[in-house]
N, C-alpha and C positions, 0 to 999 in steps of 0.2 A: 468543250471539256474544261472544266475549272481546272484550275493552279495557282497556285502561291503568286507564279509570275503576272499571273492575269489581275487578281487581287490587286496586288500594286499596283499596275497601270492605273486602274478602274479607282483607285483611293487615288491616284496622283492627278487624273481628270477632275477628280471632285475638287480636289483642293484650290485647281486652276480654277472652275468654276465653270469646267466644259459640260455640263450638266446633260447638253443633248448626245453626244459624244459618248459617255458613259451606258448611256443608255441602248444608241445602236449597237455598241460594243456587248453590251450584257443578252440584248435580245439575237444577235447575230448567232453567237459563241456558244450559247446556254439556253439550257432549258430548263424549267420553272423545278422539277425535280432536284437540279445537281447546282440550284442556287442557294449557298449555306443563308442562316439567318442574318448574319450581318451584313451580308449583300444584298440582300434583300429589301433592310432597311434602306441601305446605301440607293440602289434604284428606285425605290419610292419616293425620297427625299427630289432627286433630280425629277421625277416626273411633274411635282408640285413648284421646284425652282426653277424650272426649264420659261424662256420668252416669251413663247404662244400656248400656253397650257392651255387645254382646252377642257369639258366636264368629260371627257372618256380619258384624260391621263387622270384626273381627279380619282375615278373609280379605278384604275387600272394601278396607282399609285398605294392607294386601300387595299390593294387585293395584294400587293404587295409585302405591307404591311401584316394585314392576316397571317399570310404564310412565314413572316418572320416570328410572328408569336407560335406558332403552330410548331415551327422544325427548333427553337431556341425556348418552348415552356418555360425551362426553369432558370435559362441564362439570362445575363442582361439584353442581349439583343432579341429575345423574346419580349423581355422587360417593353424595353425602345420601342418594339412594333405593336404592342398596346396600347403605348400610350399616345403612338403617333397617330395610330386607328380609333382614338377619341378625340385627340384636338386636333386632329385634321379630317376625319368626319363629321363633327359640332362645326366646324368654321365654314365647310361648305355643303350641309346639310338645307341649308334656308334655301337655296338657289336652285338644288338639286334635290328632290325629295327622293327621289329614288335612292339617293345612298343609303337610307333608315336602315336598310338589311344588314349594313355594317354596323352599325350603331347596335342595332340585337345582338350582334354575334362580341361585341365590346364587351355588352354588359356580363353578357354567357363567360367570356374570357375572364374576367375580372375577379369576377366571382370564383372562379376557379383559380384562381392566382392567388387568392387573400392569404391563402397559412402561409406560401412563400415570401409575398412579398409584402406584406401591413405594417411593415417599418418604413418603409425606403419613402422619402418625402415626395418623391415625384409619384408613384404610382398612385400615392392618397391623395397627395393633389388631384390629379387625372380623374381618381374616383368622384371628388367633388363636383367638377366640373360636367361627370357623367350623368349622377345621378341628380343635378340643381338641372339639369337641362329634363332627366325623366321624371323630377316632381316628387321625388320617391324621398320624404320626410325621413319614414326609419333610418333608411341608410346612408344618407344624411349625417345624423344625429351622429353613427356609429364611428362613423369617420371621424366628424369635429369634436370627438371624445378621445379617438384614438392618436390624435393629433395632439390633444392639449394637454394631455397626460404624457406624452411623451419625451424625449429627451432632444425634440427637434428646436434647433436656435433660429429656426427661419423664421424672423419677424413678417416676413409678407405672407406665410401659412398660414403661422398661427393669427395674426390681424384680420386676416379673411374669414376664420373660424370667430372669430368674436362680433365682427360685420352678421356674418351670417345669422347667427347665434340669436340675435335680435331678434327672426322671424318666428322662434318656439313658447309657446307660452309657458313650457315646464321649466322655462331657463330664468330664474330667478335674478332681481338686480345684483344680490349679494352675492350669488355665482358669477355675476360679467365681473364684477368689481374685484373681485379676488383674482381671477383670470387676469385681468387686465394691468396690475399689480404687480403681477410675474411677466405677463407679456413686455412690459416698458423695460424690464435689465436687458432685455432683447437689442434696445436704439442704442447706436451709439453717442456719446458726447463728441462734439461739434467744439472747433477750435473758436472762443470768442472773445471778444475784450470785455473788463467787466463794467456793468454797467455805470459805476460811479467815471468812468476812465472817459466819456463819452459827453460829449456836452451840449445835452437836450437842451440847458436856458437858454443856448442860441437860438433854435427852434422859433420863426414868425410864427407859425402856427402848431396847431397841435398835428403832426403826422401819425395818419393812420395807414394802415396796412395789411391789404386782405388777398393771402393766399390759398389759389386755386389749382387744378390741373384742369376744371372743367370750363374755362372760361373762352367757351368756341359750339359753334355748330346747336344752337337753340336751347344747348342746357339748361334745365330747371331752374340749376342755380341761376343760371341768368337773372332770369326771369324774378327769382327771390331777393335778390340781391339788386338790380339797378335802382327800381324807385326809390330804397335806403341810401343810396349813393347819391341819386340827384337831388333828395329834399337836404340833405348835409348843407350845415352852415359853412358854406366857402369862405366866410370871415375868418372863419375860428379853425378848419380845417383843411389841411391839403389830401388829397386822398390819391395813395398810391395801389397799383393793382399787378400783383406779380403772378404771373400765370407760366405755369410750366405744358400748357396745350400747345400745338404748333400752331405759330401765327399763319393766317390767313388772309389776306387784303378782301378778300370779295365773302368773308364772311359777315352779313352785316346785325348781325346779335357779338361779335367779337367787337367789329366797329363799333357801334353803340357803347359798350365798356368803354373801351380808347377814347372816346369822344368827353364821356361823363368822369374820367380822371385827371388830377394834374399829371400825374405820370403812370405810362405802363413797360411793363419790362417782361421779355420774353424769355425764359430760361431753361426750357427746355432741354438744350444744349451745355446747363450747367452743370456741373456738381454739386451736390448739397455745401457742400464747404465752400464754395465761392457764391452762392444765395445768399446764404449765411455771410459771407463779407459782404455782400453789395448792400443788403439790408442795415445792416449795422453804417455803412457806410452812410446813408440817406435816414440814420439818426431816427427811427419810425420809432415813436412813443407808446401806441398801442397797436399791437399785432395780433391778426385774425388767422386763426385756424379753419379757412373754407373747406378742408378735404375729410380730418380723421382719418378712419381707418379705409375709406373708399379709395387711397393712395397711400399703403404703410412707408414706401420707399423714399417719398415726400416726406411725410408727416414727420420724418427722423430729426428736421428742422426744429422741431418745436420743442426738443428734449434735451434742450440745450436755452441757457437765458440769455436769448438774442434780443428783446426788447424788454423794458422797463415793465411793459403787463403783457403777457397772452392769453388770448380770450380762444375758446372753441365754441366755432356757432355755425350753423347752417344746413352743412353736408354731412354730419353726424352729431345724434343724438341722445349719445352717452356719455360715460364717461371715460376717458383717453389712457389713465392712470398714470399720466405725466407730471412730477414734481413739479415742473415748469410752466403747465399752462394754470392760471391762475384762476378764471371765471370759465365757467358756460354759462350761456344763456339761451333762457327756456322761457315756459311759461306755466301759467295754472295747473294747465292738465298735460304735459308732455313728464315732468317728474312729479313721482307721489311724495308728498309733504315725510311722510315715516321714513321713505327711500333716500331721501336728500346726504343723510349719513354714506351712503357707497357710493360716494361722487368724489375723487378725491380732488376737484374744481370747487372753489365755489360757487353756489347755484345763483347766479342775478334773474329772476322771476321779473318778465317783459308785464306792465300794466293790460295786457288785452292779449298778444298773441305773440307768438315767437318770431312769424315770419308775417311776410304779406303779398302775393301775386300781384307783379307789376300789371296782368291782364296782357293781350292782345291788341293789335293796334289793327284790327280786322273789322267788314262789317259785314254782321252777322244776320244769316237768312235763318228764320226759324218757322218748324216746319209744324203740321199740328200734331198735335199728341196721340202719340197713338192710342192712349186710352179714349179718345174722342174719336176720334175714325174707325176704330175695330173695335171699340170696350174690352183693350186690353191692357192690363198697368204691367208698363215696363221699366225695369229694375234693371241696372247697368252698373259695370265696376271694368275700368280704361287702366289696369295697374299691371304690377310684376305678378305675374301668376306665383312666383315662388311665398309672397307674401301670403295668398290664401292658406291658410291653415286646412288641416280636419275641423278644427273645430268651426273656424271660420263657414266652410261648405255645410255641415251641419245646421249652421245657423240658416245659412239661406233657407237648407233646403224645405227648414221648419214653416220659413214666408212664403216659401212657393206652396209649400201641401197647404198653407192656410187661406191662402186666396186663391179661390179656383180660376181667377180669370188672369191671373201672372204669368212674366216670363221674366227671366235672366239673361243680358247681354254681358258677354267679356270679352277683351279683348286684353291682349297683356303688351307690355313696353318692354318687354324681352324677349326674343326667341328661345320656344320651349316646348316639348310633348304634351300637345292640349288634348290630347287623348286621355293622357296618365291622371287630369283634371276633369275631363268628364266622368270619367270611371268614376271617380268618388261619388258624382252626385243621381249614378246609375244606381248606388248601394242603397240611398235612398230614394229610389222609386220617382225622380226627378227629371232625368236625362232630358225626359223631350220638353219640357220648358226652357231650359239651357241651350242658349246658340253661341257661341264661340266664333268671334270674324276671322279671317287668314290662320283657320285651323289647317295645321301640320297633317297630312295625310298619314300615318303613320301607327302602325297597328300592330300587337303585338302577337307573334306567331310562336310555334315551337321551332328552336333551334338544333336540326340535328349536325 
């Protein structure tokens, strides 16, 4: 039987961090009926922080959950069991595809939640993250409107919604740029010294300085960024590399950095304010903006004039609407020449390309083609499925219907509902020339 007295104990286990404890106690005592929705959250929560979690506390945890939104609708602990039944369904959805059932009944719920709750920053949050994993553009769009129009100060929402933003074609440069505008009163100012106070002519060389948070585990940026590091005139520059990833020893795309720097420094464990002095401190002349909006909690560093120049280059490819970074650099066709006005950066246009793949240091078996083995031309795209557009699918599906002997390979570098992505290209009459590798089993049903 529940009571007030039981409650307590069961909060004062949690607090300790008796998580398993909580749990025989809830299952012992109670029955799934006479568990209000806050405890319900509360027992879910321990199911997934418990030692030896297993994938039956995972789903038992979820069902948890459910029932919290289910007995608490309009409450916050309704709220909480929502949103806990999306980012803890999404995070171990990949390992377990059976959970998808929860994920239906998420979006069922959600949608059913919206007159109540389309203010509250976490539930749009949650929606984002629900519907970028189902592919679902509209609703999408509907959110990162309701978000940006809104009265919310959260620079890491709103920065996500301008990240995102990028993937719509309807979304014009002079709409990111005016967004982006309003977004930067968002950062705070950063305690600094100013920069005449600071005494670069000491400087042997020119110090540069390129921060990151992706600098670990085979990132992109790696890969974009080292050959630019090791061809640097080492006469004329020292080159520092400040990375907020967790260091690693046996990561060796991390090592490789480490190696090709005069110095690296791990920050992780820092405060923006104390970056911000160590940088200052090591006198860096020209400072690199690796992240943008792909880390807004970082990127707060740069809206503040820690060094003499800041450039935004690499990891994003707009513009930041920071008074303080002073260049991006681009190239020919990354900004359109009329566009260059809603950049509030100035634009340094690269002679040939923006970036350059350091390549692989692999050697490579190449197999025959399969248009020579079957006479069939195969067409492949290895990206984030969330980038394909409508339009985008349209366009294929135009090359598949025009060449009878085509197919489509995809594969995405995000976990996502590759279902929600075939549908599209069922609409045009496509489907079975499209193969999708480590497609999501996952299907959409009615939810009663």
């Amino acid at each position: 039987m529940f009571t007030e007295a039981l409650r307590k104990e069961l909060e004062t286990l949690f607090t300790e961090k008796k998580y398993e404890e909580v749990i025989k106690i809830s299952e012992e005592k109670l029955n799934q009926n006479e568990i209000p929705a806050s405890l319900s959250n509360l027992i879910g929560v321990c199911k997934i922080l418990k030692k030896e979690r297993s994938l039956e506390d995972v789903s038992s945890a979820l069902t948890y959950f459910e029932g919290a939104y289910i007995k608490g609708k309009k409450t916050i602990h309704g709220l909480n069991g929502l949103t806990h039944l999306i980012s803890i369904g999404l995070q171990f959805l990949k390992e377990n595809r059976n959970l998808s059932r929860f994920i239906l009944k998420a979006e069922k719920f959600y949608l059913e939640s919206e007159s109540l709750f389309k203010k509250n920053e976490i539930f749009l949050s949650s929606g984002l993250s629900l519907y970028s994993h189902l592919l679902d553009e509209k609703k999408q769009k509907e959110i990162f409107n309701e978000i940006l129009k809104s009265a919310s100060k959260s620079k890491a929402l709103r920065s996500t919604c301008l990240f995102e933003k990028n993937y719509f074609n309807d979304w014009s440069q002079k709409n990111h740029f005016e967004n982006a505008i309003i977004n930067s009163k968002y950062f705070s100012k950063l305690e600094v010294k100013t920069i005449n106070k600071l005494s670069y002519n000491q400087n042997e060389k020119i110090n540069l300085g390129f921060v990151s948070c992706d600098f670990e585990r085979n990132h992109s940026i790696i890969f974009f960024i080292k050959d630019t590091i090791k061809h640097l005139d080492k006469k004329r520059f020292r080159i520092h590399l400040f990375s907020f990833a967790k260091e690693n020893t046996k990561d060796e795309s991390q090592n490789d950095l480490k190696n090709l720097s005069d110095e690296w420094f791990n920050l992780n464990q820092l405060d923006n304010q104390k970056v911000v002095n160590l940088i200052q401190k090591k006198k860096i002349n020209i400072l690199f903006d690796v992240m943008g909006f792909t880390n807004p909690n970082r990127l707060e560093i740069f809206n503040s004039r820690v060094a003499p120049i800041q450039i935004s280059w690499l990891a994003y490819c707009n513009t930041i609407g920071f008074e303080t970074i002073d260049y991006i650099m681009i190239d020919k066709n990354l900004v359109i020449k009329d566009e260059e006005k809603f950049y509030l950066e100035k634009v340094i246009r690269l002679p040939k390309v923006w970036n350059s793949h350091a390549g692989f240091n692999l050697k490579r078996k190449y197999n025959k083609l399969p248009c020579e083995k079957d006479e069939i031309f195969t067409l492949g795209s290895f990206n984030n499925f969330r980038k394909i557009s409508v339009e985008t699918v349209d366009t294929w599906s135009s090359i598949l219907q025009s060449v009878s002997n085509s197919r489509l390979i995809l594969k995405s570098s995000t976990f996502c509902d590759t279902n929600s992505l075939l549908d599209k290209f069922k609409k045009n009459g496509v489907e079975n020339k499209v193969k999708i590798l480590d497609k999501v089993n996952f299907h959409k049903k009615k939810i009663t």
